[in-house]
N, C-alpha and C positions, 0 to 999 in steps of 0.2 A: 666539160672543158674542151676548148678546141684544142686536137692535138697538130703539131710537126706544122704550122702554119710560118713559122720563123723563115723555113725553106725556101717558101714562096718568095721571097724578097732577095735581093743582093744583099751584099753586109753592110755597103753607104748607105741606102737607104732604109736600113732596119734601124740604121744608126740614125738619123736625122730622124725617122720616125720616133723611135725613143725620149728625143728631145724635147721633140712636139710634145708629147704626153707629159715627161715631167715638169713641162713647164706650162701645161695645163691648156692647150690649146685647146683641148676637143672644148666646147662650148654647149652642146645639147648632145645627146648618147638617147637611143629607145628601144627599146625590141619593140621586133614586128611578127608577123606571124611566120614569116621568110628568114629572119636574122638582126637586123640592127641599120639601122641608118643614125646618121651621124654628123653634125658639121663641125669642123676644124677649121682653126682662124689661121689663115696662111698671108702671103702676101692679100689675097682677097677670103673671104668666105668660103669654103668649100662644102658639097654635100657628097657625103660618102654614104653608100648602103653595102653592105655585107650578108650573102645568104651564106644560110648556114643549114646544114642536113646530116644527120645522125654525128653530131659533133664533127665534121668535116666543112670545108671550105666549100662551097661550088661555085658560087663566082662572088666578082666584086667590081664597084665601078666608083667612079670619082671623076667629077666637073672639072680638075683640074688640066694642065695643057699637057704635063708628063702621061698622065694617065690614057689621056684622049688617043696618043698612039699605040695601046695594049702593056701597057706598062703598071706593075704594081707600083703605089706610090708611097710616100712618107705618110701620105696622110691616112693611106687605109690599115701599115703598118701602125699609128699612133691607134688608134680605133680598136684596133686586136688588141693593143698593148692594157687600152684601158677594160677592155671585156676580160681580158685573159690577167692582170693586174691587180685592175680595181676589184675586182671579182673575191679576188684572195684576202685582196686589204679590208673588204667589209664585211671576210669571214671570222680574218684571223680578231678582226677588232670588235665583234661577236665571239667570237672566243673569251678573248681578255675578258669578259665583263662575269665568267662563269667561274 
């Protein structure tokens, strides 16, 4: 599980990232041998990739126009939310079934 990644973000955009996710933007999600790439349905399409190394962050990047100036985005926020989320939701409901 990736820890303390919440940090990384401001609180606006941790929040708008949140929304994305519960309102189910991300549209494809994959591990890769690095981490995850991802697109999110925003005003346009976006591709988000996320590495990931000994459960730590090491970088991230996104097509979008916020991001393009070194800015983490909502959209790499909603991405974590579904790794770091979804993750738990298809544990806990693996759980329920025992």
């Amino acid at each position: 599980m990736i820890k303390g990644w919440r940090d990384l973000f401001r609180t606006h955009i941790l929040e708008r990232g949140l929304d994305y996710y519960e309102s189910r933007a991300i549209k494809s999600l994959k591990q890769t041998e690095k981490g995850y790439e991802a697109t999110v349905e925003g005003t346009e399409e976006y591709h988000v990739e996320i590495e990931i190394s000994d459960n730590r962050i090491y970088d991230m990047f996104c097509d979008c126009p916020y991001a393009e100036d070194g800015n983490y985005c909502k959209h790499m926020a909603a991405v974590l939310y579904e790794i770091t989320e979804g993750q738990a939701e298809s544990t806990e409901s693996t759980l329920d079934k025992h």
